[in-house]
N, C-alpha and C positions, 0 to 999 in steps of 0.2 A: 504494500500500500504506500504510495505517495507521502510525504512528509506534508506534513501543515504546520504554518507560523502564525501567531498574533501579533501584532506590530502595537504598540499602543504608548502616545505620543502626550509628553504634558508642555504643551506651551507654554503656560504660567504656575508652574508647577511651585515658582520662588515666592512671587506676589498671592497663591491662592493659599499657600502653607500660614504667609503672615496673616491673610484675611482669617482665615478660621481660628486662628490664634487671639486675634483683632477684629471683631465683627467691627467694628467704629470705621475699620479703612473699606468698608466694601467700596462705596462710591468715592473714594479721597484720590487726590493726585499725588502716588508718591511714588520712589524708585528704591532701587539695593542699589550700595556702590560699593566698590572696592579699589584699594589705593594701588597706584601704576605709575610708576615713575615721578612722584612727589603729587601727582593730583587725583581728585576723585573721581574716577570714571563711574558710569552707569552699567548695570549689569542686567538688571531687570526691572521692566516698568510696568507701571499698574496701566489697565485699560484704561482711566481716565486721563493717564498720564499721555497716552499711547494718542488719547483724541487732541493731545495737544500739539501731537508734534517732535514729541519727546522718545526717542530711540535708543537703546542699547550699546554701548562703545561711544556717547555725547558723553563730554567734560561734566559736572553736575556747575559746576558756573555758569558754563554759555546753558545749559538748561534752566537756571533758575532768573537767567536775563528774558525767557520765555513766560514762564509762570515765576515770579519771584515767591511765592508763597508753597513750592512743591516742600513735599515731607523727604525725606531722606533717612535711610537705615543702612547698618554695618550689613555686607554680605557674608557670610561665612562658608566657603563651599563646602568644607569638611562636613557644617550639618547638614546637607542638603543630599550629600552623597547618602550618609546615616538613612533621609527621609526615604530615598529612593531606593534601598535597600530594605527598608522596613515596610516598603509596599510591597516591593517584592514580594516578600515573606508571606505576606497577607494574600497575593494571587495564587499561591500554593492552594488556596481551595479549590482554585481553577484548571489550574494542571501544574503537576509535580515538577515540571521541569521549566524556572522561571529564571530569567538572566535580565540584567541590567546592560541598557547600553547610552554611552556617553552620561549626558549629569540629564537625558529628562526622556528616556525612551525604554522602557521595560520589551521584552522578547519571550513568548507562549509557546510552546510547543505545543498543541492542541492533539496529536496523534493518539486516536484512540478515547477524547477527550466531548467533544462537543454531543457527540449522540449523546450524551449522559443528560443534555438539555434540550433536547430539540433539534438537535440540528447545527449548522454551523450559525444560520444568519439567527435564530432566538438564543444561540452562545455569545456571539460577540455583541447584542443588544443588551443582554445580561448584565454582563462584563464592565460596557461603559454606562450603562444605567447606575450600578452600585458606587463607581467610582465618582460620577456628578455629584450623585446625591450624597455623599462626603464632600462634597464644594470645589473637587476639581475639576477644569477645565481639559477635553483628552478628546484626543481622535483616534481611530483604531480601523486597522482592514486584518483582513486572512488572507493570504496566498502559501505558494506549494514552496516557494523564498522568502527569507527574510529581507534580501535586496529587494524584492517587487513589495511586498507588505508597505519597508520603509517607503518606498517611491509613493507607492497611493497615498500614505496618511500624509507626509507632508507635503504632496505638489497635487490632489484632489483634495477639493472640500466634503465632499462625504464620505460616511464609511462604505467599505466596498469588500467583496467578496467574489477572488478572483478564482477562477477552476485553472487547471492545466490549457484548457484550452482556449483560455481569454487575456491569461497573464501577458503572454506576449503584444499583443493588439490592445491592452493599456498602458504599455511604457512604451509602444514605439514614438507616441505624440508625446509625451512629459521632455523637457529640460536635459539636458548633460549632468546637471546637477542632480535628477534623481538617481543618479547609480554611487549617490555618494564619492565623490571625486574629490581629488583637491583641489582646492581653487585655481591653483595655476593650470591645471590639466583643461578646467570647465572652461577659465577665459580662454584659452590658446583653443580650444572648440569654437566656441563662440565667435572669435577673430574671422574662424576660417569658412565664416558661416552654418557651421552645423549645429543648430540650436534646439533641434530635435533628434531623442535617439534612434529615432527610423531615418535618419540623416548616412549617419555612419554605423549603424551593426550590422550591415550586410560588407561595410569594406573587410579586404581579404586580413586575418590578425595578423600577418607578418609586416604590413602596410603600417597598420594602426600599432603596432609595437616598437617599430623605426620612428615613427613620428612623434611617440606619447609613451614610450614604456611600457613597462612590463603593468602595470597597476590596472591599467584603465581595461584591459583583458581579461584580468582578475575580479571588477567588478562588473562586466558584462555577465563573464561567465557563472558568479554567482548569484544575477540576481535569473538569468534565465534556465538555472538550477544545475549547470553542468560541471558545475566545480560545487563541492563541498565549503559551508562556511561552521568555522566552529563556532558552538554555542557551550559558553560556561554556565553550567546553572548556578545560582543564589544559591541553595541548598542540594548537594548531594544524592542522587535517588537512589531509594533504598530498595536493596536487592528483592525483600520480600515486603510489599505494602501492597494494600488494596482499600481502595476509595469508595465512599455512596455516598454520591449527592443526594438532596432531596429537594422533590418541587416545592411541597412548602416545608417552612423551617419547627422544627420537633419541640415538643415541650415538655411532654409524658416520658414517665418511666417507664410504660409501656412503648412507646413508639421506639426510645435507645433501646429497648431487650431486643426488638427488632432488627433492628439496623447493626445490634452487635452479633447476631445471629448470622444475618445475612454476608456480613463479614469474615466470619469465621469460617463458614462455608466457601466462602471461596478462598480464603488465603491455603486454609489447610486442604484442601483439593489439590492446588499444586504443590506444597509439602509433601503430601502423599506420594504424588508422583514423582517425585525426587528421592522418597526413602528417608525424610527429613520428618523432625518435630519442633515445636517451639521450648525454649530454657526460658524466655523474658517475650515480651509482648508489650505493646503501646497502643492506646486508645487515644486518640486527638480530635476534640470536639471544636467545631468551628460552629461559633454565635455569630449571628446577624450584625449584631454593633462591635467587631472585631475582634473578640477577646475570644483566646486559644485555651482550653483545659485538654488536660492529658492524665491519664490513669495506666498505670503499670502493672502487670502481674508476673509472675513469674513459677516456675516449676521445678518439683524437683529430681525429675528424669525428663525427656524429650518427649511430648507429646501432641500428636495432633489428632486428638479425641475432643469434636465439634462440643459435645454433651460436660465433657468435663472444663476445658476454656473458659465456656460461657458460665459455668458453675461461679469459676476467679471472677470474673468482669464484673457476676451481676454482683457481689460481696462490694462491688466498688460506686456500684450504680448513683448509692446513697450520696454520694459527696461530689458527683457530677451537680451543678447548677446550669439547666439550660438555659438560665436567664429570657429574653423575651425570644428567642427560637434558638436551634441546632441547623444548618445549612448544609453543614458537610462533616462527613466523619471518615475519618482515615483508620486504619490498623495497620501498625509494622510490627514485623515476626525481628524483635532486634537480635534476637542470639537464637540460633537453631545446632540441631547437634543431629545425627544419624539417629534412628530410633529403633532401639533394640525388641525384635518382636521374639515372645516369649513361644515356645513351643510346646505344642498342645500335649497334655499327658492322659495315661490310660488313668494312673491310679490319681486321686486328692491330696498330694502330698502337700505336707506344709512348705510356703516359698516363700517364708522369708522378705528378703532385703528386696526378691522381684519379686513382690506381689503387689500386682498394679494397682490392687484397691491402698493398699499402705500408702504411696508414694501421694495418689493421690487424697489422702488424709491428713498428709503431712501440709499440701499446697492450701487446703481450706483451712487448715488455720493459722497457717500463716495468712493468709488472706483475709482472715475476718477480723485481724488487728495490726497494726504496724508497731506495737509496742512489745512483739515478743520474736522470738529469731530463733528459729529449729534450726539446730547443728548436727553433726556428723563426725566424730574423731577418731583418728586412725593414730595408729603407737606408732615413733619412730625410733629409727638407732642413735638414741642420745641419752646419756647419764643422766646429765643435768635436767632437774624436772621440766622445768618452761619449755625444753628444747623436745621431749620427749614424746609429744602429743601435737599433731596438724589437722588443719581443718578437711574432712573430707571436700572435694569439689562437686561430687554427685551422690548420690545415695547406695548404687550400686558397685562402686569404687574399691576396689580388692588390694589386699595390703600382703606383703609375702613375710610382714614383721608380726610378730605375735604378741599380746598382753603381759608384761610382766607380773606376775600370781605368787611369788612367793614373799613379797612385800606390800605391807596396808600405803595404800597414798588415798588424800582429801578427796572425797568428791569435788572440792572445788578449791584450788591450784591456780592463783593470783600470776596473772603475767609479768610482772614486777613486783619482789619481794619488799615488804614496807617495813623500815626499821622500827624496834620497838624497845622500851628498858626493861632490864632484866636484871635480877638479882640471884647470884646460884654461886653453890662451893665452888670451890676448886681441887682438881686441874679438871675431870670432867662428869660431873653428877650435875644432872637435870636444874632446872630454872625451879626455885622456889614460887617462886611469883615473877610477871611479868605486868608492863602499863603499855595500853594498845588503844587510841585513839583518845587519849585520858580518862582512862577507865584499867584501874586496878585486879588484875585475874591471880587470886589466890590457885597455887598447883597445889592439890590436894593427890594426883597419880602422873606417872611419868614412865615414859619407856623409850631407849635410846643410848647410848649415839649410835647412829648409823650412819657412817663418815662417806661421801660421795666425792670423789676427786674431779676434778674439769678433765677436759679431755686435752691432754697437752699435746695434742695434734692440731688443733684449731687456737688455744690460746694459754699463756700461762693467767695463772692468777692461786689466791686460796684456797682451798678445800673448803667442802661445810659439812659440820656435825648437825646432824636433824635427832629433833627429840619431838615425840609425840606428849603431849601432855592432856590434863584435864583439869577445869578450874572447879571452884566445892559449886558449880552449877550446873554441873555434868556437863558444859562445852567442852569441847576437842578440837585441841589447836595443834599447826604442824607448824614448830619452829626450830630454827637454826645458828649454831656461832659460824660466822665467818672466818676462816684460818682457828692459829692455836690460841689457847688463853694466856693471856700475858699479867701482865697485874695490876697494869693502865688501863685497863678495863678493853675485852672485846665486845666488837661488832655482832647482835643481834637483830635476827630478822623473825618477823613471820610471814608463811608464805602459803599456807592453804586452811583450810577448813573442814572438819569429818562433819558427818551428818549426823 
């Protein structure tokens, strides 16, 4: 299929940004300037400014000897770049693939895009419909180029919608200018009287390339689609996403279960067909009056079971706000993994770690709060306790290291051992009493030392003596001297918790 472009063009993209900011200058004469070689040039001028006579690149002096009364403001390009980048962002409900060009021209890839509304000509009315009614000013056409697109929006006054078989027979009467040229290129055209480009695209291109360069070839040939032009998008597309518009915009919790549904179904269709499942997931709700919510879930095996997905979303549904409607909803599969299919058995055996109902048990409660976090820990070959114990990465995740079982350790083993005071004989019997967050732990039972050395393969340093202890409250504490006892007193820590 044919490529298709959106062209869509803000002529006063500078002056309409202040008015919405400034409702007070709708109707006022004023301009942006910025400074050029000690004086203030004009950058951009308001329509009223524009009835006066007042142009773009005038000194703001010889313009105020016209209107001596016009208003004047700093231009800043950098935030206008920002603006036209954050519209971008915003056409993202309209196709995935949105690029910015120069400082006032946005670029749509519409492929695969416009049926979703009608069609192309109720797409591109859509489009510049939502954008007015935010108070800009824009013109906009479609063709199978972004060179023909830009040609039609700025050298026609209407929007337009070219096919393959009319794009040509609309640029041949436009300007030298429409093919985007440089200026030297356009006058030395002009000069030689070719003021239209059915003047000269029939001369032979070795002609036209002796006379004018390599350029002016380059932008024939891309805007009558035989050379490729690259299109950078604003945002990245993402490998695994799928979009539903909607004709009108959502408001119900019923109508999102919906549309998360119909989502789901198709993204994991083609997961399927890949042999693929989803680890993380993203819901992006686009409202009417601009504002973007996104809701996250995530898994803890790969899976693309339509039934169990929507399970996560809907636990999320609650803290979507559609505000006054939902327009467009997006879903991207952000992290997908191979999904391991379990093989069917004669007898009911217990399965454990793969038992799909488990895994998915684990996902819904994580899901129905964000203030708890199901783990997975696997033993590693290390002495040192901190070092001994890693996070599993999936549930299913096989370790070829084994539990150590012939020593009690805390159910809960502090990542960072916290110093504490201690009072105990010498050279090495147990802590009489210890103070731990200022609070005094009488040792009424005690069991230890059990001296652990660092591994002087990786680093020198002290040894520690651990002692299990009990205070008269029956707590169980797991602490330690650092190195040997001196008589300066040593370094105690504690460093876990029994149950």
């Amino acid at each position: 299929m044919p490529a298709r472009f959106v062209y869509i063009w803000f002529p006063e993209l500078k002056t309409d940004w202040l008015i919405r900011r400034r409702p007070e200058l709708k109707d006022a004469c004023f301009v942006l300037t910025i400074k050029q070689h000690g004086r203030m040039v004009i950058s951009a001028v308001s329509p009223a400014a524009r009835a006066q006579a007042i142009r773009t690149g005038m000194v703001l002096a010889d313009a105020r000897t016209i209107v001596p009364d016009i208003l004047s403001f700093d231009d800043h390009p950098g935030r206008f770049s920002k603006l036209l980048e954050k519209l971008a962002e915003w056409f993202v409900r309209f196709s995935p693939v949105v690029a910015t060009d120069g400082t006032d021209g946005l670029i749509l890839n519409s492929d695969g895009c416009s049926h979703l509304w009608g069609g192309e000509e109720n797409y591109l009315r859509i489009i510049l419909e939502k954008i007015r009614s935010m108070g800009y000013h824009c013109r906009g056409a479609i063709a199978g180029t972004i060179g023909a697109a830009w040609a039609i929006v700025h050298y026609t006054d209407n929007a337009a919608i070219l096919t393959a078989h009319t794009q040509l027979e609309h640029l041949l009467s436009l300007p030298p200018e429409a093919l985007r040229l440089e200026p030297d290129t356009a006058q030395r055209l002009n000069k030689l009287g070719l003021r239209q480009i059915g003047q000269f695209i029939q001369i032979p291109p070795r002609v036209l390339r002796r006379r004018f360069g390599p350029h002016l070839l380059t932008r024939i040939r891309q805007a009558l689609g035989t050379e490729d032009e690259p299109l950078h998008s604003i945002i990245p597309v993402p490998p695994y996403e799928e979009r539903l518009p909607c004709i009108e915009p959502l408001i119900t919790g019923t109508a999102i279960e919906i549309a998360i549904s119909q989502l789901l179904k198709m993204i994991c269709s083609r997961l399927r067909t890949e042999g693929l499942g989803v680890r993380s997931a993203t819901l992006t709700c686009y409202r009417i009056d601009g504002k973007k919510l996104s809701v996250t879930i995530g898994t803890s095996r790969s899976s693309s079971s339509e039934a169990h997905l929507f399970r996560l979303f809907s636990l999320k549904i609650p803290t979507i706000d559609p505000g006054l409607g939902i327009e467009l909803f997006s879903m991207e599969a952000n992290k997908t993994e191979p999904v391991r299919l379990a093989q069917e058995k004669l007898w009911n055996l217990k399965a454990e770690l793969q038992d799909e109902g488990l895994a998915e048990l684990l996902d819904r409660l994580t899901g129905k709060t964000s203030t708890i976090s199901i783990r997975r820990y696997l033993p590693q070959e290390h002495y040192w306790p901190e070092r001994s114990v890693r996070t599993a990465e999936e549930l299913e995740e096989s370790c070829n290291t084994t539990w150590r079982t012939d020593k009690s350790r805390p159910v809960r083993i502090f990542a960072k051992p916290e110093p504490i005071e201690v009072s105990a004989p010498i050279p090495d019997y147990p802590p009489m009493n210890f103070r731990y967050k200022n609070k005094l732990h009488p040792v009424v039972k005690a069991d230890g030392p059990e001296r652990i050395e660092r591994e002087w393969w990786l680093e020198d340093g002290e040894h520690r003596d651990y002692y299990t202890v009990e205070d008269h409250q029956g707590h169980r504490y797991w602490l330690f001297r650092s190195g040997h006892y001196d008589e300066e007193g040593s370094q105690w820590f504690i460093h876990g918790l029994f149950a």
